[in-house]
Steps between C-alpha positions, in 0.01 A plus 500: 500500500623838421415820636506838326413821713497856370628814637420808550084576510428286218284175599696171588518286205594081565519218283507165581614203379179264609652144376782402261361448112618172384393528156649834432775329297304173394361774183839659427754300268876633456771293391571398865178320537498111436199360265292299607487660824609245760161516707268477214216233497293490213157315442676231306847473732578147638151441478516121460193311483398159630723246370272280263556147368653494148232347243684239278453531130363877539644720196493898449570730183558847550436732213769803470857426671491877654551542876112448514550138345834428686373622864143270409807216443642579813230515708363188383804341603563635786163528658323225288768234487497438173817356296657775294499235247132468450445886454585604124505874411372568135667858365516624099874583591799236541616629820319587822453799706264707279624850587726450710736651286876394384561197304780408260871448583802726409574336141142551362400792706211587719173608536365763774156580430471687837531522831266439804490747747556302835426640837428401894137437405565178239352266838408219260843556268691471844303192642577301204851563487558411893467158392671501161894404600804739322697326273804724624513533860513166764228279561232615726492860333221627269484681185309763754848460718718570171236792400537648793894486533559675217254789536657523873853542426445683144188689543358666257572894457544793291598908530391528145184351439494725169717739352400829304645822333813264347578302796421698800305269785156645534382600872207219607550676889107548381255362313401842390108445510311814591194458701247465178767222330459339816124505489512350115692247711225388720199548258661247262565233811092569595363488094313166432684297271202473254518891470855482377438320173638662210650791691895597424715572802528910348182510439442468864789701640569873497815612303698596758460168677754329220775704601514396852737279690219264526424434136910494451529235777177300378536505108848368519414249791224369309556554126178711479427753229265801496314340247411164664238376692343710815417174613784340511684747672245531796554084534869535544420787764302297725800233469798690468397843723665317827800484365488924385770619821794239353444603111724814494779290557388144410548323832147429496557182271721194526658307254592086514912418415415438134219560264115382606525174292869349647434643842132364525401240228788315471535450934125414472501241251779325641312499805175359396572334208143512280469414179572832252 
């Protein structure tokens, strides 16, 4: 508790400090913080089910070898008992993984479609991959173990999240939104969806708003144009707004050792074994 008194004839001012906030730093993110956070629970963490007796000659086909189709694999294994063996994954391509981007090898080249944007909030993404072993570290450690490591002693950070005028870094101290920018803001995250159909993200916004730190920070982040869908962009707000204090510098996001496909696919398959 601390005490602050005036002097002179003025009135005695005092603020106290009632009780400690615990959260106060559970909704910040700067390159010091560690993702996941270690006391997060989510709705699907270690949440194991009943075990339940395997059913002999039982067979499963999973359309689309995405991290949908792979986690459905997984989960079936893990919670269902099946054989990985007995679970075949149908896909148009000849490799699995879907998006999960970066395939190829060094005398052929690769292919990056893309990137996920991970954060602390993947619950399912970081369930799965407590029980998926790393193919690089000792047994008994988890691809989640490996993630984790590297994002730990390397996280990720940047003083120049973009450069203007020629090279100078520009200043993101602010996200320069003025009071009716800010107001756009929470209209968009209150619109029904069905009254967004067919509406352009300028078509919404006044001018001004595209020359803000915001859009700067967002457009890159997310690969949006002024052109594209209203829509869209008020979906990736509801997902991505969490994560709005750690986008000036990038330490809101994590990366895996390699690209999505070796880092996640390839541990995964080895691990379960399914038909692809």
């Amino acid at each position: 508790m601390s005490d602050n008194v005036s002097s002179g004839s003025e009135s005695p001012t005092r603020a106290f400090t009632v009780e400690t906030d615990a959260t106060a730093t559970y909704w910040r993110k700067g390159p010091q913080d560690t993702l996941p956070p270690p006391d997060m629970m989510g709705p699907y963490m270690r949440n194991h089910p009943v075990p339940v007796e395997a059913v002999d000659g039982r067979k499963a086909w999973i359309i689309g070898s995405g991290i949908a189709g792979l986690a459905a694999a997984f989960y079936m294994i893990r919670d269902g008992r099946m054989k990985g063996e007995d679970i075949t994954i149908l896909d148009t391509m000849d490799i699995a993984g879907g998006s999960l981007d970066g395939a190829g090898n060094a005398e052929e080249g690769y292919i990056v479609r893309g990137g996920r944007e991970m954060n602390w909030n993947y619950d399912n993404f970081w369930d799965l991959f407590q029980d998926v072993p790393a193919l690089e570290l000792p047994a008994g450690f988890s691809v989640l173990d490996e993630y984790r490591q590297v994002n730990d002693n390397d996280p990720n950070y940047s003083k120049s999240r973009l450069m203007h005028q020629q090279g100078k870094i520009r200043d993101f101290a602010t996200l320069g939104l003025s009071k009716s920018h800010q107001w756009e803001l929470i209209r968009l995250l209150l619109r029904r969806k069905e009254d967004l159909d067919d509406i352009t993200i300028e078509a919404y916004f006044s001018e001004s708003f595209f020359e803000t730190n915001f859009w700067y920070l967002w457009r890159s982040m997310f690969a949006f144009e002024n052109w594209q869908s209203l829509l869209e962009m008020k979906l990736y707000m509801h997902r991505f707004l969490d994560a709005i204090d750690g986008m000036a510098d990038m330490s809101t996001l994590v990366f895996p050792k390699y690209n999505q496909y070796d880092s996640f696919v390839v541990p995964w398959h080895v691990c379960c074994g399914t038909r692809a």
